[in-house]
NUGUKE-56877 format. One record per residue: residue in three letters; x, y, z of N, C-alpha, C in turn. Coordinates in steps of 0.2 Angstrom, whole numbers, padded with zeros to 4 digits, always signed. Example, Ala and Ser with C-alpha at 12.3 -4.5 7.8 and 13.67 -1.06 7.14 Angstrom:
ALA+0066-0028+0039+0062-0022+0039+0066-0016+0039;SER+0064-0011+0035+0068-0005+0036+0064+0000+0039;
This chain:
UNK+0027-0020-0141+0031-0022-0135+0032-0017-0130;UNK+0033-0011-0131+0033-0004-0127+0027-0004-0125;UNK+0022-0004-0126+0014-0004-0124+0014-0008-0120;UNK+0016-0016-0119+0013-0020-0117+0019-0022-0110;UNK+0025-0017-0110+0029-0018-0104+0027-0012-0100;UNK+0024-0006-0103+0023-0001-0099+0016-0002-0095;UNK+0011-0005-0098+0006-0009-0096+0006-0013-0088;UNK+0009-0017-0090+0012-0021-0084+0015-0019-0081;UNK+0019-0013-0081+0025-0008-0074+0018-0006-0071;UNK+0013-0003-0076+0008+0001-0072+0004-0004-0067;UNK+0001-0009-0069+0001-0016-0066+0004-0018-0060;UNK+0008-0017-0059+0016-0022-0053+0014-0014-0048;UNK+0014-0007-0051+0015-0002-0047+0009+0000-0043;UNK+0005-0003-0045-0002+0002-0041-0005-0003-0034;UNK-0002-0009-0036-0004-0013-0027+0002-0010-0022;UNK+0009-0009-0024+0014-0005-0020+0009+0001-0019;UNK+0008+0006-0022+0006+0013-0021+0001+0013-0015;UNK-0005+0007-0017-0011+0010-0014-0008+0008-0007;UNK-0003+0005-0005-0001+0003+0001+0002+0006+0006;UNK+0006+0009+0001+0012+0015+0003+0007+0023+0005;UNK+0003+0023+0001-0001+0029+0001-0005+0028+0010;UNK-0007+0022+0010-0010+0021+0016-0005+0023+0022;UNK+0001+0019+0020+0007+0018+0027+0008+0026+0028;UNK+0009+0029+0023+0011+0037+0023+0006+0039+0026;UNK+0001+0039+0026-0006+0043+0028-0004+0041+0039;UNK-0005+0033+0038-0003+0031+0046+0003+0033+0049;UNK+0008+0036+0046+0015+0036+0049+0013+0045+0050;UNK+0009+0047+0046+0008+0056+0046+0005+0057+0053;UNK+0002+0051+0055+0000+0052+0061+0004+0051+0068;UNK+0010+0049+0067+0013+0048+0071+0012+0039+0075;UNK+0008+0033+0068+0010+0030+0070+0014+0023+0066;UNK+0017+0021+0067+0022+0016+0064+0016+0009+0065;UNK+0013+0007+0060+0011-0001+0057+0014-0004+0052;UNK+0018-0009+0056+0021-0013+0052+0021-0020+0049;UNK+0012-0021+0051+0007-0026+0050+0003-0024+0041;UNK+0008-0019+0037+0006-0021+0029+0006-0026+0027;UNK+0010-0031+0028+0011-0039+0023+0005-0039+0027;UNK+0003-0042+0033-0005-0045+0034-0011-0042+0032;UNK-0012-0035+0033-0016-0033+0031-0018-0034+0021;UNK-0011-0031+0018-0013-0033+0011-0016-0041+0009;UNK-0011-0047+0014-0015-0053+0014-0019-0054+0015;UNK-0022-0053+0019-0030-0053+0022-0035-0049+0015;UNK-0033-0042+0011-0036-0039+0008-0037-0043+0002;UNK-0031-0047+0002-0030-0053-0005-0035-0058-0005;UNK-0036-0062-0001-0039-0068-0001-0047-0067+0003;UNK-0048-0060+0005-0056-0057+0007-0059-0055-0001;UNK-0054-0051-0006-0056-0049-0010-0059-0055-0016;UNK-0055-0058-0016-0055-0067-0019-0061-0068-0017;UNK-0061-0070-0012-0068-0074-0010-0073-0072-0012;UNK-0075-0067-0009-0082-0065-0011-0083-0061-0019;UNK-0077-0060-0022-0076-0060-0029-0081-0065-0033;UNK-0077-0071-0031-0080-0081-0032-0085-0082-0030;UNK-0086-0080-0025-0093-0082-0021-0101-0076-0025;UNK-0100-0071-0026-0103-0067-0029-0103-0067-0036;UNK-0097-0068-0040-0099-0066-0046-0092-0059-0049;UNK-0094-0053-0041-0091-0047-0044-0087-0045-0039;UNK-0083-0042-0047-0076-0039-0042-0076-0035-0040;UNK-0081-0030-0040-0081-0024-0036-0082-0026-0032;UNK-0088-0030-0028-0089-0032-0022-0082-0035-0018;UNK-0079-0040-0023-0071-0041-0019-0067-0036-0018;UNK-0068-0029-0020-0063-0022-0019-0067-0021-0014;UNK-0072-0020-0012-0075-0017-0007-0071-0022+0001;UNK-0075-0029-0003-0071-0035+0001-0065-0033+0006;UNK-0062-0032+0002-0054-0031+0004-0050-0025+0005;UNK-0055-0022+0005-0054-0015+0009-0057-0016+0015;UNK-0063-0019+0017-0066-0019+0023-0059-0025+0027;UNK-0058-0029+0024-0054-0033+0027-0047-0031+0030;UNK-0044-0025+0025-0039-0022+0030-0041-0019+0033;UNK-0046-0016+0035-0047-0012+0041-0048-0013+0046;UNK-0053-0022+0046-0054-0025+0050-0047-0026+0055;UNK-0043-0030+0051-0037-0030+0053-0031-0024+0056;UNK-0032-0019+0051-0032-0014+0055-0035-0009+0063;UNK-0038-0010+0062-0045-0010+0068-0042-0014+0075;UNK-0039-0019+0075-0037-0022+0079-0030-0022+0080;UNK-0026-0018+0076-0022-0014+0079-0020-0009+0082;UNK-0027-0004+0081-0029+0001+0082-0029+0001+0090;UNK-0034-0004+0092-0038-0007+0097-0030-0008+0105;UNK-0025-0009+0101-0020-0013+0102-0016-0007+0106;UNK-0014-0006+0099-0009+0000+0101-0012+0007+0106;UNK-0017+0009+0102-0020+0015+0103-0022+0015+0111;UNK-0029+0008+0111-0032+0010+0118-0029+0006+0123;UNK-0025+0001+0123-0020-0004+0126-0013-0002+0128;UNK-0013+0002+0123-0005+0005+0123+0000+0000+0122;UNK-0001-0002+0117+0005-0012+0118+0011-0007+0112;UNK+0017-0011+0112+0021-0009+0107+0020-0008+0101;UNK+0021-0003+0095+0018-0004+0090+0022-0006+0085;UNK+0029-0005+0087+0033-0013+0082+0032-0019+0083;UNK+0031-0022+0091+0029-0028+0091+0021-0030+0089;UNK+0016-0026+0087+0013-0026+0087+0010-0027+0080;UNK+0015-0023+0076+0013-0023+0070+0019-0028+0067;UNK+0023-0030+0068+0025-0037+0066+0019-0045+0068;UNK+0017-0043+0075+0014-0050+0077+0006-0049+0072;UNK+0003-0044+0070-0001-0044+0064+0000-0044+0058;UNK+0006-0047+0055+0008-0046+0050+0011-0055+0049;UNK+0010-0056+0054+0011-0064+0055+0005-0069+0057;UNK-0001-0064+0060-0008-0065+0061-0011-0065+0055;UNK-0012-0061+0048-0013-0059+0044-0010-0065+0038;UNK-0005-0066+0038-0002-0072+0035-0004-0079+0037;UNK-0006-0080+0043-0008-0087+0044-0015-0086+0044;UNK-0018-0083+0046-0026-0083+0046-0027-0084+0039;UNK-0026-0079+0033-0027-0081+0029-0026-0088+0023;UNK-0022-0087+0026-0019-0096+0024-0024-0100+0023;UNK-0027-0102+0031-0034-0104+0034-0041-0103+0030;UNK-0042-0095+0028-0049-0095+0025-0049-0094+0017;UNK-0041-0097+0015-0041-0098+0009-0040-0105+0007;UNK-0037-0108+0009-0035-0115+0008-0040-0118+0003;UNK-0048-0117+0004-0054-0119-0001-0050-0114-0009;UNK-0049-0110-0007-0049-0106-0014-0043-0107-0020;UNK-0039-0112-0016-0032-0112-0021-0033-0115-0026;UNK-0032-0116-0031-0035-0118-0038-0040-0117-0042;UNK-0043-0111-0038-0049-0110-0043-0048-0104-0045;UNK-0050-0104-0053-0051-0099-0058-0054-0093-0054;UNK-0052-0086-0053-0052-0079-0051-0059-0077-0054;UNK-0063-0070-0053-0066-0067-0056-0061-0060-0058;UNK-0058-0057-0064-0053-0053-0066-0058-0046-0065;UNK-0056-0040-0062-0057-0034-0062-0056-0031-0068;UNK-0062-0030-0073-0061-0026-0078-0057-0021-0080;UNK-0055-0019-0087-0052-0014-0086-0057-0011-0092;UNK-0056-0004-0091-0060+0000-0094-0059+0000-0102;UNK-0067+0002-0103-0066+0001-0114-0071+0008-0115;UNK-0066+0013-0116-0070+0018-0119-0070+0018-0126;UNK-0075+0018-0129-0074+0020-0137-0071+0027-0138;UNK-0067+0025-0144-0063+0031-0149-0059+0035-0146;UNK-0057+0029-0139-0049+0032-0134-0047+0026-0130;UNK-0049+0023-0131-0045+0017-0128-0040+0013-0136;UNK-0046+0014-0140-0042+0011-0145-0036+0017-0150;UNK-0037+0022-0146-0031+0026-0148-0023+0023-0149;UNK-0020+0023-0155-0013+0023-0155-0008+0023-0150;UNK-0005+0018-0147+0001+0019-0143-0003+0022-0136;UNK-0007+0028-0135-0007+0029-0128-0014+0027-0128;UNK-0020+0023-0131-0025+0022-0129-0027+0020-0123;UNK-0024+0011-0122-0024+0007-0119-0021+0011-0112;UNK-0015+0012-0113-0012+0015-0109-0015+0021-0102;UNK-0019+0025-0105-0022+0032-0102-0031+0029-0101;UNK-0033+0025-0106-0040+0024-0104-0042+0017-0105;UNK-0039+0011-0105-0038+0007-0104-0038+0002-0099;UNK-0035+0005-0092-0034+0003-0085-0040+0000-0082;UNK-0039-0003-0076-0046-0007-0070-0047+0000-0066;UNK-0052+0001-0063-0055+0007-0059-0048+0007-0054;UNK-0046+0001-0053-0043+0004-0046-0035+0007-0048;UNK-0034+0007-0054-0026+0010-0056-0029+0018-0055;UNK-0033+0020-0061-0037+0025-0058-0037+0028-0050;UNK-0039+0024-0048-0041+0026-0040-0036+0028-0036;UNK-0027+0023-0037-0023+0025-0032-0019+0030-0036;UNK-0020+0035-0040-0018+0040-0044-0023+0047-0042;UNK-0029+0045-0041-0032+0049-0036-0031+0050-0030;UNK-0028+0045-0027-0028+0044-0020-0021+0050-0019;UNK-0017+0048-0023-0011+0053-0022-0012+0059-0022;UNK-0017+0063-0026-0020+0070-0025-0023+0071-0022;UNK-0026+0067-0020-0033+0071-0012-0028+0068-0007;UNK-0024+0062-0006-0021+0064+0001-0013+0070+0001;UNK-0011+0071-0005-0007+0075-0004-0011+0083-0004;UNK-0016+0086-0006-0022+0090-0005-0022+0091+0001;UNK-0026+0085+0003-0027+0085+0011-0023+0085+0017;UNK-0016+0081+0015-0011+0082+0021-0009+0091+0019;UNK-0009+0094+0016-0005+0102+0017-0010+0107+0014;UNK-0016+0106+0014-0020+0112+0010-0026+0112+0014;UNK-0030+0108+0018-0034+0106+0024-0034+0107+0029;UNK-0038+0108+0033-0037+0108+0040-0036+0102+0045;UNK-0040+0097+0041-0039+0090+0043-0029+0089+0044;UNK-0028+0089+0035-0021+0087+0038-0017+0090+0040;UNK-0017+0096+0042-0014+0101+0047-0017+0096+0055;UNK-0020+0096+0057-0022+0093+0062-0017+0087+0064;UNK-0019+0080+0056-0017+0075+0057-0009+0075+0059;UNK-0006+0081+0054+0001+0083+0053+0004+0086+0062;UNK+0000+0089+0064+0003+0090+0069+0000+0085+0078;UNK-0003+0082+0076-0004+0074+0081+0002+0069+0078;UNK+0004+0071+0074+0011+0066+0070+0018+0070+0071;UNK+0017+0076+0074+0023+0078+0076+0023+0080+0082;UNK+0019+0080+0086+0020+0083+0093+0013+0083+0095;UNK+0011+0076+0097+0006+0075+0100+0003+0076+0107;UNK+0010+0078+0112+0007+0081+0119+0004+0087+0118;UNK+0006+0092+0112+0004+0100+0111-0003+0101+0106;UNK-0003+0096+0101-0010+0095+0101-0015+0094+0105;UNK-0012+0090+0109-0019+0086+0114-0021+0094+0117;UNK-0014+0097+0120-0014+0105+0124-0020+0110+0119;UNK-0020+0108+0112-0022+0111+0111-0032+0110+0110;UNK-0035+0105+0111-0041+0100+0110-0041+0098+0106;UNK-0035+0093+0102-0038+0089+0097-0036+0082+0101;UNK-0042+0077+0099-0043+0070+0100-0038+0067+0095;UNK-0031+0067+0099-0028+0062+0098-0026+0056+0096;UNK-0029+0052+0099-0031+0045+0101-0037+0043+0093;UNK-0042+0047+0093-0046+0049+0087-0043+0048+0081;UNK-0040+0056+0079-0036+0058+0074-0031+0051+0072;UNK-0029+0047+0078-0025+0041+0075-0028+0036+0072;UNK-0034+0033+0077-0039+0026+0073-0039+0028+0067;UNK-0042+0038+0063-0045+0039+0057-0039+0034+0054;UNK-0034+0038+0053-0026+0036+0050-0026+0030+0049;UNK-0027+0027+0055-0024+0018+0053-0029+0013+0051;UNK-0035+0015+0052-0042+0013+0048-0041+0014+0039;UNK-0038+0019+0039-0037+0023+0031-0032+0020+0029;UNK-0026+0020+0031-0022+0015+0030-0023+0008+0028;UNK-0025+0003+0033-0029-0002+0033-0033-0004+0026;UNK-0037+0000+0026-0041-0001+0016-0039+0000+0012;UNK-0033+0004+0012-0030+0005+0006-0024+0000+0006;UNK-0022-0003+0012-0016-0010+0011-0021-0016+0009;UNK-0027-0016+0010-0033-0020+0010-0033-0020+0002;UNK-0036-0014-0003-0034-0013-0010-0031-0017-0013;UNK-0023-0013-0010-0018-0014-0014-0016-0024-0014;UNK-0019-0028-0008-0018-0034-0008-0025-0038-0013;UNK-0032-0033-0013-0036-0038-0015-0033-0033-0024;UNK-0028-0030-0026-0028-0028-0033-0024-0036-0036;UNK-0021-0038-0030-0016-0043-0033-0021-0048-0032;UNK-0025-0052-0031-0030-0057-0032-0036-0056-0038;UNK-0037-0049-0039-0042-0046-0044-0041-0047-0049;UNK-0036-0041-0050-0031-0039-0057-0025-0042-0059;UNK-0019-0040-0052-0012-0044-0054-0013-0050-0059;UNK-0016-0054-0054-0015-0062-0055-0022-0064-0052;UNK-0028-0066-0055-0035-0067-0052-0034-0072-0051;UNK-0031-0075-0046-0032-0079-0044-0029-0082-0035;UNK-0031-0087-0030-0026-0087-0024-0022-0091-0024;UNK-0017-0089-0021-0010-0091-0018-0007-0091-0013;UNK-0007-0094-0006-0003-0093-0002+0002-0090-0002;UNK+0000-0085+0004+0007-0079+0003+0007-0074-0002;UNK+0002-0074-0008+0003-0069-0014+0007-0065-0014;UNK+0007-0059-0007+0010-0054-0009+0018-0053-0010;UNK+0019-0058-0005+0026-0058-0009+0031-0055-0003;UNK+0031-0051+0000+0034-0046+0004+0033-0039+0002;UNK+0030-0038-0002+0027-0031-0005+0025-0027-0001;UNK+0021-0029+0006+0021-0024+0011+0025-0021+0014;UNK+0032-0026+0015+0038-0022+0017+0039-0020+0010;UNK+0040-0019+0006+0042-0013+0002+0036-0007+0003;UNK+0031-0007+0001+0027-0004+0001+0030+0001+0010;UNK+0028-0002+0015+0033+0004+0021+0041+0007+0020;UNK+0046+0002+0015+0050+0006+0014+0049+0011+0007;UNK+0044+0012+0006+0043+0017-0001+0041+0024+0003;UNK+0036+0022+0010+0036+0028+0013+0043+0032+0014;UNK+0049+0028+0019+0055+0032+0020+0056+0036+0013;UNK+0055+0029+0007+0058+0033+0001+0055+0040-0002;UNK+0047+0041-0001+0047+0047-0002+0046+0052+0004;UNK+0049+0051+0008+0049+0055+0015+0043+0058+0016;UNK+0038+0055+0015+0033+0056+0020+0028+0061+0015;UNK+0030+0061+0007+0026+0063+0003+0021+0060-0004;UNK+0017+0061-0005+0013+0055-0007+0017+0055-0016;UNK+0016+0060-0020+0019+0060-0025+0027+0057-0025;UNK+0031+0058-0022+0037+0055-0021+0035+0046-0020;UNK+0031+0043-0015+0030+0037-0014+0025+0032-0021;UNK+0023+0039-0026+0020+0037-0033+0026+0035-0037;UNK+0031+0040-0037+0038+0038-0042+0040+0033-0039;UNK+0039+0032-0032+0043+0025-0026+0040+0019-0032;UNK+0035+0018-0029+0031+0014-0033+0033+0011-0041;UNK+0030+0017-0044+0033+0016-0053+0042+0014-0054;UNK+0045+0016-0049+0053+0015-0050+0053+0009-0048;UNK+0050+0005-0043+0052-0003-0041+0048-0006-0046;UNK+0043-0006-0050+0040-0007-0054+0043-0010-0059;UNK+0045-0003-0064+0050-0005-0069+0055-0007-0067;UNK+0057-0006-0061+0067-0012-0061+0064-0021-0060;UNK+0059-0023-0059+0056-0026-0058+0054-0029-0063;UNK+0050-0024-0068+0047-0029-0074+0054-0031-0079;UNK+0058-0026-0079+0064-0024-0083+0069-0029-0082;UNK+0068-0032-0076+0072-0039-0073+0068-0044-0077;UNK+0063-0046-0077+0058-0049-0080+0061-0050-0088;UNK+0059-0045-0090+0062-0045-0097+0067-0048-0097;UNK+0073-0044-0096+0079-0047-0096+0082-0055-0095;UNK+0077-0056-0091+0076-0064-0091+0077-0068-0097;UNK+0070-0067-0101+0066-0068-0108+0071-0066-0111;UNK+0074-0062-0112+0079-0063-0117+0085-0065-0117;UNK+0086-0068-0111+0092-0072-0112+0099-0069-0112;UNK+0099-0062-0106+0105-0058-0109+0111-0062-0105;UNK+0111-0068-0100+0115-0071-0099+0117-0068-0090;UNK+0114-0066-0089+0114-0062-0080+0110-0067-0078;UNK+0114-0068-0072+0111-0072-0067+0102-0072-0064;UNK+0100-0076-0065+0091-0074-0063+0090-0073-0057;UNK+0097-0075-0052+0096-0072-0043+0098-0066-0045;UNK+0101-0063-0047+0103-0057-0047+0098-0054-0050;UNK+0094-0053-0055+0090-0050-0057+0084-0050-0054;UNK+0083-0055-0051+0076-0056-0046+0078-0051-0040;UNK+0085-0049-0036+0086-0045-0030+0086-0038-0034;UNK+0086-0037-0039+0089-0030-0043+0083-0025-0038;UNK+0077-0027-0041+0074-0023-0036+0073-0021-0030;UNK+0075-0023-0025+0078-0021-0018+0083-0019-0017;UNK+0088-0022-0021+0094-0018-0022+0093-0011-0024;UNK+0089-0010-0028+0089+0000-0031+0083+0003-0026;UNK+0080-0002-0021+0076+0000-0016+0080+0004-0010;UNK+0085+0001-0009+0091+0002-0002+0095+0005-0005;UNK+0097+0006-0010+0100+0011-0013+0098+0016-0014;UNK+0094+0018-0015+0088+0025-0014+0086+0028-0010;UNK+0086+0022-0005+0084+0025+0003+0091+0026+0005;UNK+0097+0023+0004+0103+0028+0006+0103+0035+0005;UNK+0104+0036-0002+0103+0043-0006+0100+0048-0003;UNK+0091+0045-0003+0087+0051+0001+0090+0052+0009;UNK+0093+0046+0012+0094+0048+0020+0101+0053+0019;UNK+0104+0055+0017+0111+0058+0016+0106+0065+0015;UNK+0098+0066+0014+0097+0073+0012+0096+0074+0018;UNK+0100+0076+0026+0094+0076+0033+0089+0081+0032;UNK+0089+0088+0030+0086+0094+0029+0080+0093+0026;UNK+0080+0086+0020+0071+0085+0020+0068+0080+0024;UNK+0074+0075+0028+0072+0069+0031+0070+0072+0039;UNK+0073+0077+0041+0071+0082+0047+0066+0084+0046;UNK+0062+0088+0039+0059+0091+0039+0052+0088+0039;UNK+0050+0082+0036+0047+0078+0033+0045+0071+0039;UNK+0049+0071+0041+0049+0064+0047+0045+0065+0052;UNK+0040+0062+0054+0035+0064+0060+0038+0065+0064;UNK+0040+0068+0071+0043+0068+0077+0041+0064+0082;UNK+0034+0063+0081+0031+0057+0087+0030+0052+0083;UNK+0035+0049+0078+0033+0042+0075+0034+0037+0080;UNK+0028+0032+0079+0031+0025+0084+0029+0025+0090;UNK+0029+0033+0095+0029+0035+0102+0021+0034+0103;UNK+0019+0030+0109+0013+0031+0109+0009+0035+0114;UNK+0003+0037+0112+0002+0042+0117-0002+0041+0125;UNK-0003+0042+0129-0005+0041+0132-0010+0049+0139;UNK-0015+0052+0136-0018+0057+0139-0018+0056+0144;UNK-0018+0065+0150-0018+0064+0156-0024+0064+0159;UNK-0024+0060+0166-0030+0060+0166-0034+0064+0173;
């Protein structure tokens, strides 16, 4: 019963992650995309497809990675070389990203998924209690566990993320100093992009293989408030992840058994200890000053 609820937290937590990990990467750059829910949608139902159409899920992983990006790409296009708002900007592709897909899924709802294996190593998967659990998983659990170590690597130990880190926090001074601004931001919201692309083709792959309008559920916005919750750190935004997870499956359970709690109230629990978390950390200013990009949102514009 323990194996098989920790299983599934790991499950529920790794589409949040690969998302979060992305937005924090895009927000490091000083820019605000609030187009996650579209982009993961689009990641969903691209991954799907050519999942079904081909045969293989990796191809669907690749799928829907290319698909956030596309999508992100034209945010990029947006904000970056147009200079348009990038709140309205990223809400109105995150409402593009929800209808569109709707449209080039419509054929796929009811049909049986291709599942994203999960790994079988002999004389460790079938280990006691932590087989399943440690060697067990789909490559892409794997993946967004990696992704938390090379991007937290690379934001503070690289010269890359010293770069990015400081086109994120004072991007006229950067430019002063010759880095491609404007550059440095596509990389970020491109990188963000595939990875909210992932995180949306994990829930068509893995979660649930199969399509549903709207799959994700709102998870995108969670996924951007996981960034606030781990102030702009990727290990922090890994616990973010794993803690909405469990309040979540935990609601679940408690369901199943009947302990007589309202099923609204257990179905909100996780938002609930979402905004309650984010209060706590905002009451820290010393790491929320410290950690906050100084040009989030602001867009830039070189002289010319």
């Amino acid at each position: 019963m323990l194996e098989a609820t920790i299983l599934t937290i790991i499950t529920a937590a790794t589409p949040l992650l690969l998302a979060a990990i992305g937005e924090l990467v895009t927000e490091r750059s000083g820019v605000l995309n609030l187009g996650v829910e579209g982009m993961m949608v689009m990641g969903a139902v691209a991954g799907f497809g050519i999942a079904l159409m081909t045969g293989s899920a990796l191809l669907g992983v690749v799928a829907a990675a290319l698909a956030g990006m596309a999508l992100s790409l034209l945010f990029a296009v947006l904000t970056q070389t147009l200079v348009t708002n990038q709140v309205a900007t990223g809400l109105a592709l995150t409402l593009f990203g929800i209808g569109l897909s709707g449209l080039a899924g419509e054929r796929f709802v009811g049909q049986p998924g291709v599942r994203l294996q999960k790994l079988d190593i002999p004389g460790l998967t079938d280990l006691p209690y932590v087989g399943k659990i440690l060697f067990g998983q789909d490559i892409l659990v794997y993946f967004s566990v990696v992704l938390v170590l090379v991007v937290g690597h690379v934001l503070f130990r690289t010269r890359i993320g010293l770069v990015l880190r400081a086109v994120g926090d004072n991007h006229g001074s950067a430019h002063a100093l010759g880095y491609r601004v404007i550059a440095v931001r596509y990389g970020a919201i491109l990188f963000g992009g595939a990875a909210s692309g992932l995180g949306g083709g994990y829930l068509s792959l893995a979660y649930t293989p199969q399509w549903v309008e709207n799959m994700t559920a709102g998870r995108g916005w969670i996924a951007l408030a996981l960034v606030v919750f781990a102030s702009w750190l990727p290990w922090r935004a890994m616990v973010g992840a794993y803690l909405f997870a469990t309040v979540t499956i935990l609601g679940f359970a408690a369901q199943g058994m009947g302990l007589g709690i309202p099923a609204q109230f257990l179905s909100s629990l996780p938002y609930l200890v979402t905004i309650l978390a984010l209060v706590i950390i905002s009451k820290n200013r010393l790491v929320m000053r410290a950690n906050t990009p100084a040009c989030l949102g602001q867009s830039f514009v070189p002289d010319r």
